[in-house]
N, C-alpha and C positions, 0 to 999 in steps of 0.2 A: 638537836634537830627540831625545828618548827613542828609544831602538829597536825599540820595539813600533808606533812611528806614532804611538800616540794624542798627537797634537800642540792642548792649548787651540782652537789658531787653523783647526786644519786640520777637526777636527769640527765647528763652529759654521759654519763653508762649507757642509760636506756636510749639514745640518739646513736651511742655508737652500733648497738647491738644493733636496730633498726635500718640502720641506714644502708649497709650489703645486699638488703630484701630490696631497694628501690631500685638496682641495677638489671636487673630480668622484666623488670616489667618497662623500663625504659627501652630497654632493646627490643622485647615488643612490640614497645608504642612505633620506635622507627620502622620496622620491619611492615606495620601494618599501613604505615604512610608510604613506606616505599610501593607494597604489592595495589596500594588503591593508585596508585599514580601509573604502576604498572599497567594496572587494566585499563584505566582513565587513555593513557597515551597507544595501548595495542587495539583498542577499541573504537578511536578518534577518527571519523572520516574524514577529516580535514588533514589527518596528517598527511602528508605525499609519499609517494613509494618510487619505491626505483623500479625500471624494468624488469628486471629480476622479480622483484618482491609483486607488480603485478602479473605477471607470468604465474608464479607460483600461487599467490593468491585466484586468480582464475581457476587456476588444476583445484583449489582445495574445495569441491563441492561438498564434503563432509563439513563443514564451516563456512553456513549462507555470510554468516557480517563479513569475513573474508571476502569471498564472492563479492558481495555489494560494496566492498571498499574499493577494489578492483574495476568494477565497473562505471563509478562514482570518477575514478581519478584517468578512466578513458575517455570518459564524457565530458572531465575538463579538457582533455587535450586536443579531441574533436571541436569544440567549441573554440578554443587558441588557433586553430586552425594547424597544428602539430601532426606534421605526417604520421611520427612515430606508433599514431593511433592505432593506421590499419594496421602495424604485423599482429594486435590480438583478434581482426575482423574474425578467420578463421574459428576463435576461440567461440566468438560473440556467436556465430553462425550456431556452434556446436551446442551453445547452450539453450539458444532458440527452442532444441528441440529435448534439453532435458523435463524431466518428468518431475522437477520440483515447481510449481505455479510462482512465488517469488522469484525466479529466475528467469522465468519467461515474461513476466508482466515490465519487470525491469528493462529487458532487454530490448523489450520490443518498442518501451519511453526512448532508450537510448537511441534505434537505429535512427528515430527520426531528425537525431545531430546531426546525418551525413544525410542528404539527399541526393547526393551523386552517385553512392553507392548501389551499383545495381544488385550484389550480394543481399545488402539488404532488403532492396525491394519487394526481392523473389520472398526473401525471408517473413517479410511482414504481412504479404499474400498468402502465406500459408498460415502464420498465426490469427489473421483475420477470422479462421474456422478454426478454431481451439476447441479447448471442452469447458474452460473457465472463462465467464465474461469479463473479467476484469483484464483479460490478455488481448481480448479481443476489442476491449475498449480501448485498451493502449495501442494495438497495431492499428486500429483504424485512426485515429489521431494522429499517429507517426507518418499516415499515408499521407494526409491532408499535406505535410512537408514535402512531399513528395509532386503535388499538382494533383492526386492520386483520388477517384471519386468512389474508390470499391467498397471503402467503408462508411459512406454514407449510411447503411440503413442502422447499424451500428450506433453512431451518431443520433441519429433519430432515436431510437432505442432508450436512448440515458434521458429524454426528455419523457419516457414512458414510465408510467409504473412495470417493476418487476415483478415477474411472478414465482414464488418461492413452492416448488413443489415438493411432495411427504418424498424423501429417500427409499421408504419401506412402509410397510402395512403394519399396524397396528393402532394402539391408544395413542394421544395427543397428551400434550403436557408442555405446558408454558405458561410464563407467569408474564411476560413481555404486553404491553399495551398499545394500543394504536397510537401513533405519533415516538411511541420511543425510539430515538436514536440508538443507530448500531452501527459497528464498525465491522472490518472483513474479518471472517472467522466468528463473528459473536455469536454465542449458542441460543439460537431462533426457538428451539422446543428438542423436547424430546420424545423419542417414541417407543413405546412400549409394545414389544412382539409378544405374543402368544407363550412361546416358549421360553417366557422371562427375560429375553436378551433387550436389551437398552438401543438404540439407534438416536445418536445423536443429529441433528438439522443447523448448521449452520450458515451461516450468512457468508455468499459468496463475494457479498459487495459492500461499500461503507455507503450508511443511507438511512432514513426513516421511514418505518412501518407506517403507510400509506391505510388498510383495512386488513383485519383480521379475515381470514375466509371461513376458517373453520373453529370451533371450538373448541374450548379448551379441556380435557376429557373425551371428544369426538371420535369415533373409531375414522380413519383415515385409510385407506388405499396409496401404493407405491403409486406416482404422479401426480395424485391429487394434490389441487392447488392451497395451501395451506394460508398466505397469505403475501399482499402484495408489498413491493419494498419501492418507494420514493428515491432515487438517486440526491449524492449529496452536494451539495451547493457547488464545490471545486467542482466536480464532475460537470454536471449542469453550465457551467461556467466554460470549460472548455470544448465542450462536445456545440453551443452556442457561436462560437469563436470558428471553430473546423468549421461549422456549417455557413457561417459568413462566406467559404471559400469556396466549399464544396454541394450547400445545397440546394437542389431544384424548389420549384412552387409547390407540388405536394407535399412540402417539407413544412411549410408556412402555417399550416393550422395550427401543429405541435407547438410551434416558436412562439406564435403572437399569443398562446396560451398563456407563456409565461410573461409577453409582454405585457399584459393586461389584468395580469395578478395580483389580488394584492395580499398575497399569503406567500411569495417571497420577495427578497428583500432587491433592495434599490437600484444594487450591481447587476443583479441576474438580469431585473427589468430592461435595465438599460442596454446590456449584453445583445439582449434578446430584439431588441427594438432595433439595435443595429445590424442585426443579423436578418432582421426581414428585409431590412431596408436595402442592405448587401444583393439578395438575392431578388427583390425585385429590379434593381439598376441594370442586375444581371440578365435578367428576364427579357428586359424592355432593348437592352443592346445588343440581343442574337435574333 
C-alpha cells in the first residue's frame, strides 16, 4: 500500500459508503425547486384565472395577492372589452366598501376601466370622501374617465404639500430628514405617550418630506401638524393629466408652479405646461 493511503481498493469503499448520503439531499434539492416554482407560479399576476378561480379569488379577502390577482385579471377584461367582466361588478361594488384601504384604493383605479358604468360612478362618489387619501386620489382620477369634475379639488390637492398630522399626544421621535423619500406605510416618527405606550405615525402616501414642522424630541399634541409630505412624481404626473380635462382657472396657479420649476423634472414640467395650456383653451371657448 503506497504511504500516502490513497490505496485503488480503499477509495472505491469509501465512494461506495458515501454515495447513499447524496440521495436525500438530492431530493431535497428538487423538492425545494419544485415549492420555489410553486410559489413563483401561485403568486404570478400575469398568470390568468379561470372564472371560477376569479370568483373564488375575489371571496378570499383573508389573501389581499389573491384579491389583487383577481382584480388585476378584471381589469384586463374590461380593457378587451369582454362582457364577462361585469358578473364580478357586484363583487367590485362590495369591495369598494371593505375596511381593508389596499382594496379600496385598487378598486376605485379599476372602476375608472368602465365609464359606462353607472354602478361605478355612484361608487367612486362615495370613495371620493374616504378616510385615506390615497383612495380618494384614486376615485378622483377614476372620475375624470368619467367626464366627472367632483374630484377636482382632490386633483388640486396632489399638487400641494401634505400635511402629516401627530396621531396622539406625546414625545416625537424620528430620525427621517427633509427631502427623504417615502413610500405608503413608511414609519414617519414615533410617539412616545406618557404612559409608556409607543404610537407609531405613518405615511399615508408615497412622496418626499417637503419640511419638518416639528422637532425631533418635541412634545406634540394629537392633530398637530408634524410635518408636510411633497406628493410623488407619478402622482403629480397624473393628477396634471386629469386636470388637463377637468380643471378650471383657479386651478392654474398650483399647475404653472410646476410649470416653471426647476426642482422637478422635464416630464412634470412639460405635463404641467400642457395642462395650463388645456384649461386656458378651455377658458377662452365657454
Amino acid at each position: 500500500m503506497p504511504e500516502n493511503g490513497n490505496h485503488p481498493g480503499v477509495r472505491a469503499v469509501e465512494v461506495r459508503r458515501r454515495a447513499p448520503g447524496s440521495g436525500p439531499i438530492l431530493i431535497l434539492a428538487g423538492l425545494f425547486l419544485v415549492a420555489t416554482f410553486l410559489a413563483w407560479y401561485f403568486t404570478w399576476f400575469g398568470r390568468g384565472l379561470s372564472d371560477a378561480d376569479i370568483s373564488k379569488y375575489l371571496a378570499d379577502t383573508n389573501n389581499p395577492r389573491h384579491v389583487q390577482h383577481a382584480l388585476l385579471q378584471i381589469q384586463q377584461r374590461i380593457e378587451r372589452g369582454d362582457a364577462t367582466s361585469k358578473n364580478w361588478y357586484p363583487q367590485l361594488i362590495a369591495l369598494s366598501g371593505s375596511p381593508e384601504t389596499e382594496f379600496r384604493l385598487t378598486v376605485a383605479w379599476l372602476m375608472g376601466f368602465d365609464n359606462n358604468s353607472t354602478q361605478f360612478h355612484k361608487a367612486l362618489l362615495k370613495l371620493l370622501k374616504d378616510s385615506e387619501p390615497i383612495v380618494r386620489r384614486n376615485a378622483a382620477l377614476a372620475l375624470v374617465r368619467f367626464n366627472d369634475a367632483s374630484g377636482r379639488e382632490v386633483l388640486v390637492s396632489i399638487l400641494r404639500p401634505y400635511a402629516m398630522k401627530a396621531n396622539a399626544s406625546g414625545t416625537l421621535a424620528s430620525s427621517l430628514q427633509e427631502g427623504a423619500t417615502v413610500s405608503r406605510t413608511t414609519l414617519l416618527a414615533r410617539i412616545g405617550q406618557s404612559d409608556g405606550k409607543i404610537v407609531e405615525l405613518r405615511s399615508p402616501l408615497p412622496g418626499r418630506i417637503d419640511k419638518l414642522l416639528k422637532a425631533n424630541g418635541s412634545h406634540v399634541s394629537e392633530g398637530d401638524e408634524v410635518l408636510n409630505l411633497n406628493s410623488d412624481e407619478n402622482s403629480v404626473w397624473e393628477a396634471l393629466r386629469g386636470l388637463s380635462l377637468v380643471g378650471s382657472a383657479e386651478d392654474l396657479p398650483a399647475i404653472e408652479s410646476y410649470a416653471n420649476s426647476t426642482a422637478v423634472s422635464g416630464k412634470i414640467r412639460e405635463q404641467a405646461g400642457l395642462a395650463a395650456k388645456a384649461i386656458q383653451t378651455r377658458i377662452k371657448t365657454h
